[in-house]
Structure formats: structure tokens, C-alpha cells
SEDRENVO-892459 format. One record per residue: y, x, z of N, C-alpha, C, O in turn. Coordinates in nm, 4 decimals. Layout:
<pts>
Y  X  Z  Y  X  Z  Y  X  Z  Y  X  Z
...
</pts>
This chain:
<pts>
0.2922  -2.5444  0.9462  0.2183  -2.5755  0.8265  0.1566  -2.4470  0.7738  0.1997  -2.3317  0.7744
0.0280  -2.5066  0.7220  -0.0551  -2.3405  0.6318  -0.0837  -2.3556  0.5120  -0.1403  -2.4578  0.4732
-0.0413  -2.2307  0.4101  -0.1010  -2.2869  0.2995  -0.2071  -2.1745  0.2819  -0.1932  -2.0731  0.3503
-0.2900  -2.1822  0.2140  -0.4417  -2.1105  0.1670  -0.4111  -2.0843  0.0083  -0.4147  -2.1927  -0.0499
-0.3848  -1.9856  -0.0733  -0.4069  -2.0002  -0.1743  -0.5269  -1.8832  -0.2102  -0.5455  -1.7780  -0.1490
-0.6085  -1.9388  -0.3381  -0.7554  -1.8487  -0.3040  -0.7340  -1.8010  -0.4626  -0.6266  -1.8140  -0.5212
-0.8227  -1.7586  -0.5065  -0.8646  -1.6792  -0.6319  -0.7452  -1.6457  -0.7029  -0.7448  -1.6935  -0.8163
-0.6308  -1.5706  -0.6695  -0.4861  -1.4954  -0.7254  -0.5469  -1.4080  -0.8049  -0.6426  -1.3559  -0.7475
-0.5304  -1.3706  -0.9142  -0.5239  -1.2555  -1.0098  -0.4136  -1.1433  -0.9481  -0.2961  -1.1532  -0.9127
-0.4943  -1.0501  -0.9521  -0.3967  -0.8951  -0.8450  -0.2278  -0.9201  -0.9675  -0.1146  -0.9305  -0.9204
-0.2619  -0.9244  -1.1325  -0.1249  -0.9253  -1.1537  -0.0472  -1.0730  -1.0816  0.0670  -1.0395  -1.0499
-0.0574  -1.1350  -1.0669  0.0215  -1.2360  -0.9757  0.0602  -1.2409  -0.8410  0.1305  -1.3343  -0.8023
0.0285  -1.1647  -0.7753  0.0671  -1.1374  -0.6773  0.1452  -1.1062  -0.6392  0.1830  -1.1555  -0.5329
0.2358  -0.9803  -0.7172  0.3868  -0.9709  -0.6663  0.4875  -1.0365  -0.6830  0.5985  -1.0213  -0.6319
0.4148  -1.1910  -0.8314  0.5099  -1.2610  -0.8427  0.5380  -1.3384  -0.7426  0.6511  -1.3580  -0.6984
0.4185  -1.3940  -0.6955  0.4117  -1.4867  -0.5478  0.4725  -1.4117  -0.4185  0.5409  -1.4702  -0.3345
0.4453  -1.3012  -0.4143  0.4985  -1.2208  -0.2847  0.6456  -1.2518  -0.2869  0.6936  -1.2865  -0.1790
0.7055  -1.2469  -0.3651  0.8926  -1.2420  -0.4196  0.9036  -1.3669  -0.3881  0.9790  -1.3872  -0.2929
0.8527  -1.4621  -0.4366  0.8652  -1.6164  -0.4623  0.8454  -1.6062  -0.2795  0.9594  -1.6062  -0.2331
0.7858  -1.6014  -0.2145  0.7479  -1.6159  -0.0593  0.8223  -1.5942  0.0258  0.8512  -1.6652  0.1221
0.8877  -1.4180  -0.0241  1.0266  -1.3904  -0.0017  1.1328  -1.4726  0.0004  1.1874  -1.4992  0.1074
1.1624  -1.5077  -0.0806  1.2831  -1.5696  -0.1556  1.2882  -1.7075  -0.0777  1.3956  -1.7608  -0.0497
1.1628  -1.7627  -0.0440  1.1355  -1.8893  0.0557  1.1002  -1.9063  0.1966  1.0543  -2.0098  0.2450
1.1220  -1.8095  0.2520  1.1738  -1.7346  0.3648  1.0082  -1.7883  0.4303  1.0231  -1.8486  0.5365
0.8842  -1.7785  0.3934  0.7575  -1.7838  0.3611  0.6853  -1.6657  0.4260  0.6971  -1.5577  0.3682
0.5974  -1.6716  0.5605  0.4988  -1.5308  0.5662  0.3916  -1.5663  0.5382  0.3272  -1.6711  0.5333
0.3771  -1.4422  0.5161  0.2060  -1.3909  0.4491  0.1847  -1.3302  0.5037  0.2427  -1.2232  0.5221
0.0620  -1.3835  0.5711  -0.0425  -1.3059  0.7376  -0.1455  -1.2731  0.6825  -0.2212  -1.2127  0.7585
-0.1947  -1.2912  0.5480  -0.3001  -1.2128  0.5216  -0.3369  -1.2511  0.3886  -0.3382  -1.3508  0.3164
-0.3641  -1.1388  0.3872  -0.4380  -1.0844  0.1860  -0.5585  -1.0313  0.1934  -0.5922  -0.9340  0.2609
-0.6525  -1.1256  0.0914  -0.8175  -1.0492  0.0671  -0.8134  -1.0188  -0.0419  -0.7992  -1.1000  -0.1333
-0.8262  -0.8818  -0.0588  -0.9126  -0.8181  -0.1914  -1.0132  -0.8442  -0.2372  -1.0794  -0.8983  -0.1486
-1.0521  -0.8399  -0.3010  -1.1852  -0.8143  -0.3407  -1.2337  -0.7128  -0.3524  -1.1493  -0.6233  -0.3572
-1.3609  -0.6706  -0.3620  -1.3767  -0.5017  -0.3690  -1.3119  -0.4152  -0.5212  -1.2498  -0.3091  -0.5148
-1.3410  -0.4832  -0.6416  -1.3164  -0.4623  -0.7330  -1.1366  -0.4287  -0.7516  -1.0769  -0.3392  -0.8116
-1.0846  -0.5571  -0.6622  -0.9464  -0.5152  -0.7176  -0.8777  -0.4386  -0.5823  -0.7550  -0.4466  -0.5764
-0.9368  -0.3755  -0.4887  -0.9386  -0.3009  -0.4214  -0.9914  -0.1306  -0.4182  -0.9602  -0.0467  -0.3337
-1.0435  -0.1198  -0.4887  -1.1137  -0.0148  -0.5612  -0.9806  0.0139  -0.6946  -0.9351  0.1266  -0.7141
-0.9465  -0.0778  -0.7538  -0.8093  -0.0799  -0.8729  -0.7405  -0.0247  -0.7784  -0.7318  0.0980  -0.7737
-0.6802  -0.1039  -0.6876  -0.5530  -0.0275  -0.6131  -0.5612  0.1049  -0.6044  -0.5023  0.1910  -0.6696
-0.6377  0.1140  -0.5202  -0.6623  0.2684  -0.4757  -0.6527  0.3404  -0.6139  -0.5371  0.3788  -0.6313
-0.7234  0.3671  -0.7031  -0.7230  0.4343  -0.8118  -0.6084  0.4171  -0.8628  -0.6001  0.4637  -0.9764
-0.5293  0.3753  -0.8293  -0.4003  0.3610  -0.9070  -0.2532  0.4011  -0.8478  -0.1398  0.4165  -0.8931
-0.3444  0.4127  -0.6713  -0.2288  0.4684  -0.5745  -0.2528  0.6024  -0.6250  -0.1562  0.6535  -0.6817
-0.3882  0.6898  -0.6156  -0.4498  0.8192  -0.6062  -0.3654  0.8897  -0.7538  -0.2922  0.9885  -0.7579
-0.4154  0.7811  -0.8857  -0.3349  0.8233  -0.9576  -0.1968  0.8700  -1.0272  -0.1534  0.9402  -1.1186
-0.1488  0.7664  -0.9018  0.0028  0.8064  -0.9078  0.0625  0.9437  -0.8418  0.1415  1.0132  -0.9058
0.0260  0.9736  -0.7282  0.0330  1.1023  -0.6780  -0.0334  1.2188  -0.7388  -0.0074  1.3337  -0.7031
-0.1072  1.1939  -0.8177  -0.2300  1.3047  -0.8445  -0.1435  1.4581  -0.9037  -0.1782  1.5747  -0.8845
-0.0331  1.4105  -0.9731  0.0632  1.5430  -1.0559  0.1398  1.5904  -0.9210  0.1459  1.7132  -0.9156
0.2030  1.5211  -0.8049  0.2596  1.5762  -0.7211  0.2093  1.6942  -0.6646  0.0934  1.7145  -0.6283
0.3511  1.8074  -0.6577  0.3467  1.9174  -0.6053  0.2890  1.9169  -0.4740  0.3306  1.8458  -0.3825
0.1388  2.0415  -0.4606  0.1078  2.0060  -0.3347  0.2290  2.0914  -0.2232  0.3272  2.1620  -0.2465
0.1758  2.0521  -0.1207  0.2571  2.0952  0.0366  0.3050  2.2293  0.0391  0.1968  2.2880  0.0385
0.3907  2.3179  0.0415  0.4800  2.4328  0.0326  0.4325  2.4853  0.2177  0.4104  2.4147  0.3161
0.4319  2.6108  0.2033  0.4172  2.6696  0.2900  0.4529  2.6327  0.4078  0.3932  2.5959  0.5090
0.5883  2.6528  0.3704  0.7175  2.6388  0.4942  0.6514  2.4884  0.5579  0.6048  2.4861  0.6718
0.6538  2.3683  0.4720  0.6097  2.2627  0.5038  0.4806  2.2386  0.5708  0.4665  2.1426  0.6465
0.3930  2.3161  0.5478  0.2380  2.3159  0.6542  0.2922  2.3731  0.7884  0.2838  2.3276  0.9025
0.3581  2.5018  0.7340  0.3534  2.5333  0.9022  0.5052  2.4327  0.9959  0.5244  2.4482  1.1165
0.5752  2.3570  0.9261  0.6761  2.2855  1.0074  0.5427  2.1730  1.0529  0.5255  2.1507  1.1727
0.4811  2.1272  0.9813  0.3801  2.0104  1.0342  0.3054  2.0697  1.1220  0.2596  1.9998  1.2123
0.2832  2.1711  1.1195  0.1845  2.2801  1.2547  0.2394  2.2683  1.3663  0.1783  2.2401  1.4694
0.4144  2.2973  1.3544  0.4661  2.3514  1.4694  0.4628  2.1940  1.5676  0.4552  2.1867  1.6903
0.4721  2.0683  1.4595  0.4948  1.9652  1.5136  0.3904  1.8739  1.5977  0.3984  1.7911  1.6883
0.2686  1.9446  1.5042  0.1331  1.8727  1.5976  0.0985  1.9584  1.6991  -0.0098  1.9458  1.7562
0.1874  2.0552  1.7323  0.1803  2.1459  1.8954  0.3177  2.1030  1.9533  0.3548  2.1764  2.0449
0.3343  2.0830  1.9470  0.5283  2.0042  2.0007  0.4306  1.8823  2.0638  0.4291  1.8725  2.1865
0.3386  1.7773  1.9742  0.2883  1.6349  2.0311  0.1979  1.6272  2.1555  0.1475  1.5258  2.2037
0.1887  1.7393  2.1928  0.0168  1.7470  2.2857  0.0867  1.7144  2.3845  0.0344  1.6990  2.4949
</pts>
């Protein structure tokens, strides 16, 4: 069985996601819209934006590791 549900408001969504959960329910796919896709993002970006950037030690351990992958 499939269900289609169309025009979700982005705040409803995590209520339904839980509820889907909880009803042992997958979800194969989610459309944004541009608008509330453009929200996300600005709101992921903003959440990180105060985080401390990358520490020395930490660039060059990620260095040593993308020459370890070749």
C-alpha cells in the first residue's frame, strides 16, 4: 500500500515523521519546495555559524588522512 501526502507545512513534518516512526511506516521520499528548502539550509548554516573553526592539529590529521586514502 502507498500513501501520498502533498502540501505538509515544513512545521509538521517532524510531527508526521515520529507518527511514521512510531507506525513502523517508510518514507521514500520528501519534496521541498524551493522556499522551504532555502529555510532549511539557512537555518542549518545558521546553526553552525558561531562554531569554532578547525584547529590546526585537526587540518593537518585530515591531511595526513586524505594521503593515507590514495
Amino acid at each position: 500500500m502507498r500513501l501520498v501526502i502533498e502540501n505538509i507545512k515544513s512545521k509538521h513534518y517532524k510531527w508526521l515523521a515520529e507518527m511514521a516512526k512510531a507506525l513502523d511506516f517508510k518514507v521514500v521520499e520528501v519534496e521541498l519546495s524551493e522556499d522551504e528548502e532555502d529555510a532549511y539550509l539557512l537555518a542549518a548554516m545558521e546553526e553552525v555559524k558561531d562554531e569554532p573553526v578547525v584547529s590546526k592539529a585537526e587540518a593537518e590529521e585530515f591531511e595526513q588522512w586524505l594521503k593515507s586514502v590514495k
